[in-house]
C-alpha positions as CSV (number, residue, x, y, z in Angstrom):
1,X,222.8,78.3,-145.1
2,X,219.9,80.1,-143.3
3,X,217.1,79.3,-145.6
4,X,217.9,75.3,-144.3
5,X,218.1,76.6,-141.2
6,X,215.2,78.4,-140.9
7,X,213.5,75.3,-142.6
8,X,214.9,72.7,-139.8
9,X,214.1,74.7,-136.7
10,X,210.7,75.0,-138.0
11,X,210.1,71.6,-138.4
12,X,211.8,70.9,-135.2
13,X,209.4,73.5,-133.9
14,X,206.5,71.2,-135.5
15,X,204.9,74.4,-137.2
16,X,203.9,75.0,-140.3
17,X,204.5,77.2,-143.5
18,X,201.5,78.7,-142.8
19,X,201.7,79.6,-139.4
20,X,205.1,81.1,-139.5
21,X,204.1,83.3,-142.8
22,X,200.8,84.4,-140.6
23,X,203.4,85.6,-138.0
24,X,205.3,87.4,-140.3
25,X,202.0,88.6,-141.9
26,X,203.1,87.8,-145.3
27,X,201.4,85.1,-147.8
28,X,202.4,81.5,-147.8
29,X,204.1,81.6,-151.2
30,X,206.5,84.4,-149.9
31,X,207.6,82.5,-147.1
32,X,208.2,79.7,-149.3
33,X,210.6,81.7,-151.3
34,X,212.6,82.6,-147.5
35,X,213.2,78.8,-147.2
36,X,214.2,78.3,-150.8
37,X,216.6,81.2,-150.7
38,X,214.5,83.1,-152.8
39,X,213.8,85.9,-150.0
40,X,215.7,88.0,-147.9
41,X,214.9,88.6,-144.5
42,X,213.8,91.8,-143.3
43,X,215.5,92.9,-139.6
44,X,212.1,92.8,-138.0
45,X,211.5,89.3,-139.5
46,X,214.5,87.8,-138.3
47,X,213.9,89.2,-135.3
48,X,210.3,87.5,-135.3
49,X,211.5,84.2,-136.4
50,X,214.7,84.2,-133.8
51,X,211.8,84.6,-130.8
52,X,209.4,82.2,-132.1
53,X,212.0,79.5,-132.5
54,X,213.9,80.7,-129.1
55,X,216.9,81.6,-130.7
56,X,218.9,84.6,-129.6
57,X,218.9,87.2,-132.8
58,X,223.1,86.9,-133.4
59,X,222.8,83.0,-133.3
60,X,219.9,82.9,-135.5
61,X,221.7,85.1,-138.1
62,X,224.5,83.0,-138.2
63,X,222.5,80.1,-138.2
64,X,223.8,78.4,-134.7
65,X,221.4,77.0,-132.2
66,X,221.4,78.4,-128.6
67,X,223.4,76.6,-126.4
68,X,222.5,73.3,-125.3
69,X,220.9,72.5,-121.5
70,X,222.4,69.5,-120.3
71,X,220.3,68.2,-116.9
72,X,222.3,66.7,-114.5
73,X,220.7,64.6,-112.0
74,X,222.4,65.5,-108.7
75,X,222.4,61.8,-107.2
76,X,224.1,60.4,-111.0
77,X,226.9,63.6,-111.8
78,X,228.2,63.0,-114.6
79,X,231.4,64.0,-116.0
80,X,231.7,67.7,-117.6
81,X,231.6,67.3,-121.7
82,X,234.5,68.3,-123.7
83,X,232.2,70.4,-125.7
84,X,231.1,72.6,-122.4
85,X,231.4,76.1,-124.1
86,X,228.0,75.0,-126.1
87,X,226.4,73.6,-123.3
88,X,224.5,74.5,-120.6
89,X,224.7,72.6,-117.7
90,X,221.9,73.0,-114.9
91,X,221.9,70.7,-111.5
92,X,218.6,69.5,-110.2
93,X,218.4,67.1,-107.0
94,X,216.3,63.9,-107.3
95,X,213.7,64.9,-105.0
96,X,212.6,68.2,-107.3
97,X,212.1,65.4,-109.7
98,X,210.4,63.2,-107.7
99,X,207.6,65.6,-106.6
100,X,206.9,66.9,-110.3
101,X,206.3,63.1,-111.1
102,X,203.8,63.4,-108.5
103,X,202.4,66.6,-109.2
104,X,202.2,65.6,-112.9
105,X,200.4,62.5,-112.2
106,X,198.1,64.6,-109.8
107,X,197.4,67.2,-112.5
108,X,196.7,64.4,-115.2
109,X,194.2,62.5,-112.7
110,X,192.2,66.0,-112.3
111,X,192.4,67.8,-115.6
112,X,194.0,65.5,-118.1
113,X,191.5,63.8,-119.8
114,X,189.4,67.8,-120.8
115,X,189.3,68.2,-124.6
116,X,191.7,71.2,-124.2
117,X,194.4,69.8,-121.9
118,X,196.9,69.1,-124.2
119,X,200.7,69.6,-123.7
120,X,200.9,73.8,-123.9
121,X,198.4,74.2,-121.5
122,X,200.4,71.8,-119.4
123,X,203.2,73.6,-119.3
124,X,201.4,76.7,-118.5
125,X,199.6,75.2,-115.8
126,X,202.7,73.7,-114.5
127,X,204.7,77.4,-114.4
128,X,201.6,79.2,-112.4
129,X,201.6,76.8,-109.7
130,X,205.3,77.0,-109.1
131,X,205.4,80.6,-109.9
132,X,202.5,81.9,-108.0
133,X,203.2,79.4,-104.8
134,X,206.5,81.3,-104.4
135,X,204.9,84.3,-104.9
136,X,202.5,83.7,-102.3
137,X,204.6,82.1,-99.2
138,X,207.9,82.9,-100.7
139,X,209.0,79.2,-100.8
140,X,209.6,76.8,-104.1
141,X,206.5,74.3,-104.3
142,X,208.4,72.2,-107.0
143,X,210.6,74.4,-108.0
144,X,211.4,73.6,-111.6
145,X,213.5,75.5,-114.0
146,X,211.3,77.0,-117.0
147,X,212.7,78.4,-120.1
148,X,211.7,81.5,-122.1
149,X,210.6,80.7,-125.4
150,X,208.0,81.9,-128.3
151,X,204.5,80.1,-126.7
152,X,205.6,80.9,-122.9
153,X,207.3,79.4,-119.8
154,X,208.3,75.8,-120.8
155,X,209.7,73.6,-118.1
156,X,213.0,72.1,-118.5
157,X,212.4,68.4,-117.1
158,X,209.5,67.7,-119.1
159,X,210.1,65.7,-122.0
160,X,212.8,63.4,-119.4
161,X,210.3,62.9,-117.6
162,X,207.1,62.3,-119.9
163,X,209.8,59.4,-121.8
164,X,210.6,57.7,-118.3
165,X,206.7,57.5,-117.4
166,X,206.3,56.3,-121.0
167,X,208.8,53.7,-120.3
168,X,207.0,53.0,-117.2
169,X,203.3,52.6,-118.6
170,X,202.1,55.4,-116.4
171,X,201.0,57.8,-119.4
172,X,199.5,57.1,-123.0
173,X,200.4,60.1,-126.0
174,X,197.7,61.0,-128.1
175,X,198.3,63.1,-130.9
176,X,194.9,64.8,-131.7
177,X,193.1,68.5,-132.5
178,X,191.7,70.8,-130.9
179,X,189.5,72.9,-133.1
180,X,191.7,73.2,-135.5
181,X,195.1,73.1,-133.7
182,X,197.7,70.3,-133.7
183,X,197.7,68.9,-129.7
184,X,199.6,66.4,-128.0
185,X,198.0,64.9,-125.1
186,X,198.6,63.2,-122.0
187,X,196.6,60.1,-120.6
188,X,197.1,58.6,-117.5
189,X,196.9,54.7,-116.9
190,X,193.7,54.2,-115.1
191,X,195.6,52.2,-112.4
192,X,198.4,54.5,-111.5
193,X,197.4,56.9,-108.3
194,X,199.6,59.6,-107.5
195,X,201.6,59.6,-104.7
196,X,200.3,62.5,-102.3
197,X,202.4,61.7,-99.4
198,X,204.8,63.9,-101.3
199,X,202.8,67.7,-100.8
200,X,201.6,68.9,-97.7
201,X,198.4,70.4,-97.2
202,X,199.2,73.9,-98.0
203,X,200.9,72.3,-101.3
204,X,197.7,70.3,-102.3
205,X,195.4,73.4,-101.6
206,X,197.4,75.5,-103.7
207,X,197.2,72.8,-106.5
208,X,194.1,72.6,-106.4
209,X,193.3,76.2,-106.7
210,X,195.2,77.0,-109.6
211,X,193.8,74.2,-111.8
212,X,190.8,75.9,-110.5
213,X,191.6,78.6,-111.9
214,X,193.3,78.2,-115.1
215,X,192.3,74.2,-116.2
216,X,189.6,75.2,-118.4
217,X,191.4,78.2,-120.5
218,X,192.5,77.5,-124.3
219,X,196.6,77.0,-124.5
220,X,196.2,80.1,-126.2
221,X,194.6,82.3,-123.5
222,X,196.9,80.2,-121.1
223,X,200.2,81.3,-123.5
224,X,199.1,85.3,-123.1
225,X,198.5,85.3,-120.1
226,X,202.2,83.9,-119.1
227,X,203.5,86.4,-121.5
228,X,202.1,89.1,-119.3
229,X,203.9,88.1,-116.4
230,X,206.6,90.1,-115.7
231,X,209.3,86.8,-115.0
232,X,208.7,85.7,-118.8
233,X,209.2,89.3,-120.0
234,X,212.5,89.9,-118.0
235,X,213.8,86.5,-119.4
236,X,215.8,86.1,-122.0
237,X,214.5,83.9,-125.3
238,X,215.7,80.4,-124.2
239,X,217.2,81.5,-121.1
240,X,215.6,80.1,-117.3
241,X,213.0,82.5,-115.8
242,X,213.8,84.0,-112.3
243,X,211.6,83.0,-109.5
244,X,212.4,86.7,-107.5
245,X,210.5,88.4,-110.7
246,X,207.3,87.9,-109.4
247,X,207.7,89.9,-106.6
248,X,207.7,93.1,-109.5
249,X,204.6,91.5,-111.1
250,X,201.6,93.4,-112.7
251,X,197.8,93.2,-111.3
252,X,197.6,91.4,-114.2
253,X,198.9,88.2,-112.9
254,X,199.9,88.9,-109.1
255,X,197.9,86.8,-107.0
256,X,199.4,88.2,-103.7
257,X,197.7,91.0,-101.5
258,X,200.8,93.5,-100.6
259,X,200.7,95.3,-97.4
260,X,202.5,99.0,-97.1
261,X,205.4,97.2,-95.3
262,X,205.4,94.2,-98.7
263,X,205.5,97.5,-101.0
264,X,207.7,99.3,-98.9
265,X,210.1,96.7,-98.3
């Protein structure tokens, strides 16, 4: 039934009645009666709720989740499932994991403990230094895959890798507000130091320009700004964003100064 549906992926999504009826600019009380039943959907709200909860439109209608992403850690293959026509199976060597561990840690050291570093802005600052390195010298810095959905860019390892450095005392999650907006934040154990053997100097600059740049924004500025940049808008909702997209990017969000032979190329 889609009124269940709807009601799952929401809190799945960890939003609330409120949010998603602001969304769809209706009151509270009327989206109540969409997950009772009591409502039809309009074809522009489906089409709303399908993008905020990274659903394609057809699947959300007939109430079927996207196809799963299975990561497969290239040194531990694992077998294909039996299920395979639901799943999406992506390959990613160990030492693309390794380095965002690194990087992570690095970025938590610096930034992590501001009152608006929370798990959003994270993600966003994560996707504009890998995005905006390869822009800039045309090679992958970590190199991580990053999924379309609603709030921007969100980087497929993540969560693996936040519960292994749970697991591994390295990081402490705080659930907290800021101003008045739900926020799940990352601390660092005191006594862990990042392992900066991992980045070369032009890597470590780079890192350290970006966080520069975008550290202090809200997750909301942050989430705008990736939605002006042309790799999210050419991606499809829940689909990996293409790393050659920035070369067609706005002066919105391009960082790189083209010569005539760049443009003409």
């Amino acid at each position: 039934m889609l009124a269940e549906f709807i009601q799952h992926q929401r809190q799945k999504c960890s939003l609330t009645q409120k949010f998603l009826a602001s969304e769809l600019k209706i009151s509270r009380p009327t989206y109540i009666q969409i997950e009772q039943g009591k409502r039809e959907l309009s074809v522009s709200e489906a089409k709303k709720l399908a993008d905020i909860f990274g659903i394609s439109v057809d699947n959300f209608l007939h109430a079927k989740e996207n196809a799963k992403t299975i990561i497969d850690i290239k040194e531990n293959k694992k077998r294909g499932s039996k299920n395979s026509e639901k799943e999406v199976r992506i390959s990613i060597p160990q030492e693309k994991i390794d380095k965002f561990h690194q990087v992570l840690l690095y970025i938590l050291k610096k930034v992590g403990g501001q009152p608006n570093v929370g798990m959003t802005v994270l993600y966003k600052l994560l996707y504009f230094i890998d995005f905006d390195y390869y822009e800039k010298y045309e090679e992958q810095l970590m190199g991580l895959v990053y999924l379309k959905n609603h709030h921007g860019p969100t980087p497929l390892l993540f969560e693996k890798l936040i519960s292994d450095m749970m697991i591994r005392e390295e990081i402490e999650i705080i659930k907290s507000k800021f101003y008045q907006y739900p926020q799940t934040k990352y601390l660092i154990n005191p006594q862990i130091d990042p392992d900066l053997s991992i980045l070369n100097g032009q890597e470590k600059d780079h890192i350290d320009s970006e966080l520069q740049r975008f550290a202090n924004l809200t997750a909301s500025k942050l989430s705008d700004l990736s939605h002006e940049d042309v790799p999210w808008i050419s991606a499809e909702n829940g689909k990996p964003l293409e790393y050659e997209s920035v070369f067609y990017r706005t002066p919105t969000t391009s960082i790189r100064e083209y010569d005539e032979a760049d443009k003409n190329h």
